[in-house]
C-alpha positions in Angstrom: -9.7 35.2 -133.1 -11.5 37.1 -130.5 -10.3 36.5 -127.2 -13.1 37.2 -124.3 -10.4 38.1 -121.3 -6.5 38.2 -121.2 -4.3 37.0 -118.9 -0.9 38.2 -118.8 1.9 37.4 -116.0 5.2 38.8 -115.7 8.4 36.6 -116.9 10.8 38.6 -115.1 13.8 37.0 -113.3 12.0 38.9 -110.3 8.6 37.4 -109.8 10.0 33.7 -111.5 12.2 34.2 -108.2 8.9 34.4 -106.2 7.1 31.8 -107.5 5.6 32.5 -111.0 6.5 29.3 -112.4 3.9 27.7 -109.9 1.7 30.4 -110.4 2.1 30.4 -114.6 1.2 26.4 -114.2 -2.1 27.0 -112.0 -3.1 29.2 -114.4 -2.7 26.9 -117.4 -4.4 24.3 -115.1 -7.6 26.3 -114.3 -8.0 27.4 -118.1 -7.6 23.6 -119.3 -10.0 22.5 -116.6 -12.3 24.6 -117.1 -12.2 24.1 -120.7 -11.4 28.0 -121.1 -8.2 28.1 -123.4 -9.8 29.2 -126.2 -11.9 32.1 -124.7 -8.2 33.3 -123.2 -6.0 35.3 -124.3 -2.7 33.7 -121.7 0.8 34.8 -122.4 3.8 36.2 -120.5 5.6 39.6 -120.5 8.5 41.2 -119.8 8.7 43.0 -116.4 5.9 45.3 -115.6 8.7 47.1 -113.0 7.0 46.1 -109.8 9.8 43.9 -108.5 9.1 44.0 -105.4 5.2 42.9 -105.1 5.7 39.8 -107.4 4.7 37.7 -108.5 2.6 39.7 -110.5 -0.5 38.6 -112.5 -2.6 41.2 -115.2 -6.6 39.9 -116.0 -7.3 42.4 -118.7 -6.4 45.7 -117.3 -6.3 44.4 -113.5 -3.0 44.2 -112.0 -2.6 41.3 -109.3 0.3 41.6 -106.9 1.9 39.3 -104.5 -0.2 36.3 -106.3 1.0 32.9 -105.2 -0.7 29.4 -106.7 -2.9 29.3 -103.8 -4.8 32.4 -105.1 -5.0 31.7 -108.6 -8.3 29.9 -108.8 -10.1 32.7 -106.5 -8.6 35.2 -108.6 -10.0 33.3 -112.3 -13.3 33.1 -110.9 -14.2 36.3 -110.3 -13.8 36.5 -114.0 -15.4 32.8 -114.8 -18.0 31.8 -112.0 
């Protein structure tokens, strides 16, 4: 299957620490809602070795930094709107 877009957040010990759980659930949220899950490409990875700025977020070959639940949805729609 062809996906149109892939999302890909870090599953590090680091960035879960910071908050990725939220943030891996708002993304599953706003792909469900927006009836998206089978245009997407969303999985995890291992660390991507920026510790320090997580939790980190990738949208095809854009790296997001420092993303927290709150900016999930403004982040998706640049891609989706």
């Amino acid at each position: 299957m062809a996906y149109e877009h892939e999302i890909t957040i870090c599953l590090g010990s680091s960035c879960f620490s910071r908050g990725n759980k939220s943030t891996l659930h708002a993304i599953k949220n706003y792909l469900e809602k927006s009836q998206l899950t089978e245009r997407v490409y969303f999985h995890g990875a291992h660390c991507y070795g920026n510790c320090d700025k997580g939790p980190v977020m990738k949208v095809d070959d854009k790296m997001y930094e420092n993303v927290s639940e709150n900016q999930v949805s403004a982040i998706l729609d640049e891609y989706f709107s």
